[in-house]
N, C-alpha and C positions, 0 to 999 in steps of 0.2 A: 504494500500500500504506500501512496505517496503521500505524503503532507504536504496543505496546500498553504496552511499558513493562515486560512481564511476561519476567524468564531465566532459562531451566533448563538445567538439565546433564545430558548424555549420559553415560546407565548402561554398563556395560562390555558388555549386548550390542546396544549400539547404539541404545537406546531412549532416545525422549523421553515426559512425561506434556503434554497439551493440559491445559489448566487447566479446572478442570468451565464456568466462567463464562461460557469460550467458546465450548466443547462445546454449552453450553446454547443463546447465543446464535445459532452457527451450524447448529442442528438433528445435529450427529452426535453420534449413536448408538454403544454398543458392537457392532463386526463390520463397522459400515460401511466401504465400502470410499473408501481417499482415492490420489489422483493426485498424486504428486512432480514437481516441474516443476526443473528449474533454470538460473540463468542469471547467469555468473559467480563468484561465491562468497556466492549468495543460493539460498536454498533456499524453494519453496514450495509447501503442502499444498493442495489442490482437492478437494472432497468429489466423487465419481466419481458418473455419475449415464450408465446404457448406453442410457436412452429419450435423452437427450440429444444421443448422439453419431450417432443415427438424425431429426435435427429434420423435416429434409425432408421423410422418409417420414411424421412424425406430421404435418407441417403438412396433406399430403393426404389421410391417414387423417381427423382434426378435418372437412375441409371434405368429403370424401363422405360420412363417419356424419352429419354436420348436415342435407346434401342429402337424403341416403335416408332420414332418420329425421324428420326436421322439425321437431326438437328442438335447441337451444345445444348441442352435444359440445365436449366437453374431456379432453384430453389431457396426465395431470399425473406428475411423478417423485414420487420420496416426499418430495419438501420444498419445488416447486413445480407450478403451473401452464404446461404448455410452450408447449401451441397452443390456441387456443377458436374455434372457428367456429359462426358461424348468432347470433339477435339478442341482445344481452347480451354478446359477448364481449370487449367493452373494459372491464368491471368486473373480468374473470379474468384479464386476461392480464398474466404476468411476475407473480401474486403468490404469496403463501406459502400453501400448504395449513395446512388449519385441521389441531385437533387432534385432532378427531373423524375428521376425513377419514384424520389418521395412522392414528388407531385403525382405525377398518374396513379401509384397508389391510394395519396388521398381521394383522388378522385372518385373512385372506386369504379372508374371504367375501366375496358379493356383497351390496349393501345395496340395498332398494327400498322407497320410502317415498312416499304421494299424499295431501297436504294436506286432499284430498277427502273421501277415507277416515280421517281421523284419524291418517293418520304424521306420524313424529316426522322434518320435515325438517333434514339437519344441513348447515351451511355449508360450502362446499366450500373458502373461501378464507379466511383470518382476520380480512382486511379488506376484503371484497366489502359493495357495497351493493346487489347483485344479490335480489329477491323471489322464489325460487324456490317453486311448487308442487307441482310432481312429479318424483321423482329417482331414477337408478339408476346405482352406481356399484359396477363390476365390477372387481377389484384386477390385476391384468397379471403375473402368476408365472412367470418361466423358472428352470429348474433349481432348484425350492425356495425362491428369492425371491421377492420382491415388489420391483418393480423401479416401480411407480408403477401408478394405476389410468385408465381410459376410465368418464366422468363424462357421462349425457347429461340435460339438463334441460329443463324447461318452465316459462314465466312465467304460461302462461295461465291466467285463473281457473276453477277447476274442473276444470283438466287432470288424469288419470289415466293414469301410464305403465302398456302395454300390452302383453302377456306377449311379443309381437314385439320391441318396444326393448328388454328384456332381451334375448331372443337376439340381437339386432345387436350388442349392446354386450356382448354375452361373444364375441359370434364377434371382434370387433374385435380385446379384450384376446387370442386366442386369437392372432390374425396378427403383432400387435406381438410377442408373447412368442418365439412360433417363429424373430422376427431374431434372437433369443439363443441359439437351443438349435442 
């Protein structure tokens, strides 16, 4: 753990303020939800993330949508990348989702964009040096959240995603979601 130097005092009903610095730093949000840990007379906050606590099940959801689809898939919370399978996916894995990618997430639309065609590709990671061509990324909503999106890509030139990898990669989002509900 790092010390940040920064101390605040507990309001009378029991509230602390995060300081916005690190709010910002650490991607949370107002609503979002964080994990209390403690261990001896240390106290510590974990930003809660529900895709996470399913890994397994994403690491094999990632490697059969890559399979069936023949495309890089990826499986991200809303502030990373969890699992990526198929070629490409040692530039996604463990990083931080871009900003764009939050956006479409909040959105809670699906986004699809073919280089081929003139869309407008958006980076999936903030520091990927990944060349993506054609993209479709479907946001993962249980109970009115958005709890992270199913991301499937293509490198290839000229590639065009094909109104099937949308429905694979909505039905995907559609089985992660249902572990929630």
């Amino acid at each position: 753990m790092k010390a940040t130097g920064i101390v605040r005092r507990i309001d009378e009903l029991g509230r602390v303020v995060i300081p916005k610095e690190i709010r910002r730093t650490l991607r949370i949000r107002e609503g979002d939800p964080l994990e209390l840990f403690t261990e001896r007379d240390e106290l510590m906050l974990k930003k809660y993330s529900p895709i996470a606590s399913i890994e397994q099940f994403a690491k094999g959801t990632a490697k059969s949508l890559s399979e069936q689809s023949g495309y890089l898939a990826v499986i991200c919370d809303t502030d990373g990348v969890l699992q990526a399978s198929g070629q490409g996916k040692k530039s996604l894995a463990g990083k931080s989702v871009s900003d764009k990618m939050t956006e479409v997430m909040l959105s809670r639309r699906s986004y699809l964009a073919n280089k081929a065609e003139g869309g407008d590709i958006l980076p999936i990671a903030s520091d990927s040096d990944l060349t993506v061509t054609a993209q479709v990324i479907v946001p993962v909503v249980a109970g009115g959240d958005c709890l992270g999106a199913v991301v499937l890509l293509s490198t290839d030139e000229g590639a065009i995603m094909e109104a099937s990898a949308v429905k694979l990669a909505r039905l995907t989002s559609d089985i992660i979601a249902n572990q929630f509900e």
